[in-house]
N, C-alpha and C positions, 0 to 999 in steps of 0.2 A: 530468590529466583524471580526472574522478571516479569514472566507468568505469572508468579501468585501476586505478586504484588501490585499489578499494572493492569490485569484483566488480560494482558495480551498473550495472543498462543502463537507457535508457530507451526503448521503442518505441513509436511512431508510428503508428497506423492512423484511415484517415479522422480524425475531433477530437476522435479519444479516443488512453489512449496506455497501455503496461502498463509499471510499473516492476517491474522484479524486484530484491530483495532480499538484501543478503548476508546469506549464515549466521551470522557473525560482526558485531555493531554498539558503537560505541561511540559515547560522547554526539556529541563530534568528527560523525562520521560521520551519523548521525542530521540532527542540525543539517546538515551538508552536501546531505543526499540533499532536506531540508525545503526550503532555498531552492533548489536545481536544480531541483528540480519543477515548486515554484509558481512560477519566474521561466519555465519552458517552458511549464506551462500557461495563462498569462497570454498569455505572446508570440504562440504560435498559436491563441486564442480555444476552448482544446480543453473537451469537453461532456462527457465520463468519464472515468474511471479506474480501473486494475486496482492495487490494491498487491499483489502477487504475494510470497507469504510462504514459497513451497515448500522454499526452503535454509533456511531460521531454521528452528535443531534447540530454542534458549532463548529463552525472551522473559519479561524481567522488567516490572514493572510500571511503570519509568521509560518503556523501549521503550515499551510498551503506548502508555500516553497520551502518548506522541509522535505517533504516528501515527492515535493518535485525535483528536488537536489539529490534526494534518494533513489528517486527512480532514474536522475542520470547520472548517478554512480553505478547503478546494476546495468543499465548500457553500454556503460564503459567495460565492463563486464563481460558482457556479452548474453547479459540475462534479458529477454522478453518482459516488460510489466504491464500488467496492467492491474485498473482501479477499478474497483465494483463499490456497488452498494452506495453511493453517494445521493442521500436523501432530497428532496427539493426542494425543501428550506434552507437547505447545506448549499443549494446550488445558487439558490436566490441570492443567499449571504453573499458568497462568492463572486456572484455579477454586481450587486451592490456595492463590493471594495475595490471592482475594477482590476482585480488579479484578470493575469495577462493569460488569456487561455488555447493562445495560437499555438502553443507548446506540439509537440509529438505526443503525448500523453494518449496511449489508447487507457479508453473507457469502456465498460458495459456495467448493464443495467441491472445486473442480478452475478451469482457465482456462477452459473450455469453455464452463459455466455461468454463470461471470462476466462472458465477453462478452456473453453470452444477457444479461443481466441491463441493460447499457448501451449494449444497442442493437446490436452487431456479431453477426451471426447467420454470416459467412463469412469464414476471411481469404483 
């Protein structure tokens, strides 16, 4: 299971769902977390999404537009995403490589905000 082996979980709230993140990714892994996802949020018709970034200490620029190819598959979709938890050494890295960050991509600062952002005000 991809969970135990990956660190990664995926949670379920009304038909939205938070995936959280290992600290550690590799392409393997990446690619794994990409079809669990989109094949869970297909199956239950779900309407957002948190990628929860809070353990990722690196994030190079392959990561990066992984899950920005992720998250415009889930808009294709028709799923809400957004990215929490992105550290600011994560973020520094990030403007250091010059990844292109005009994207749509909403962001927030915390899970708190994030839910605020697609719709779950309570859990």
């Amino acid at each position: 299971m991809l969970q135990e082996v990956y660190n990664t979980s995926i949670t379920v709230i009304d038909d939205s769902f938070i995936v959280s993140l290992p600290a550690e990714m590799t392409d393997e892994i990446i690619k794994k977390i990409e079809t669990m996802v989109t094949v869970k949020a297909y199956r239950y018709h779900l309407n957002g999404g948190i990628l929860n970034f809070s353990m990722v200490t690196v994030m190079d620029t392959y990561t990066f537009h992984a899950f920005k190819r992720l998250t415009d598959i889930f808009y294709l979709m028709g799923i809400h995403t957004v990215w929490v938890g992105l550290r600011p050494g994560v973020v520094s890295g990030l403007m250091d490589l010059n990844v292109d960050v005009s994207s749509k991509i909403k962001m927030a600062s915390n899970l708190e905000t994030g839910l605020a952002l697609i719709g779950i005000t309570q859990l």
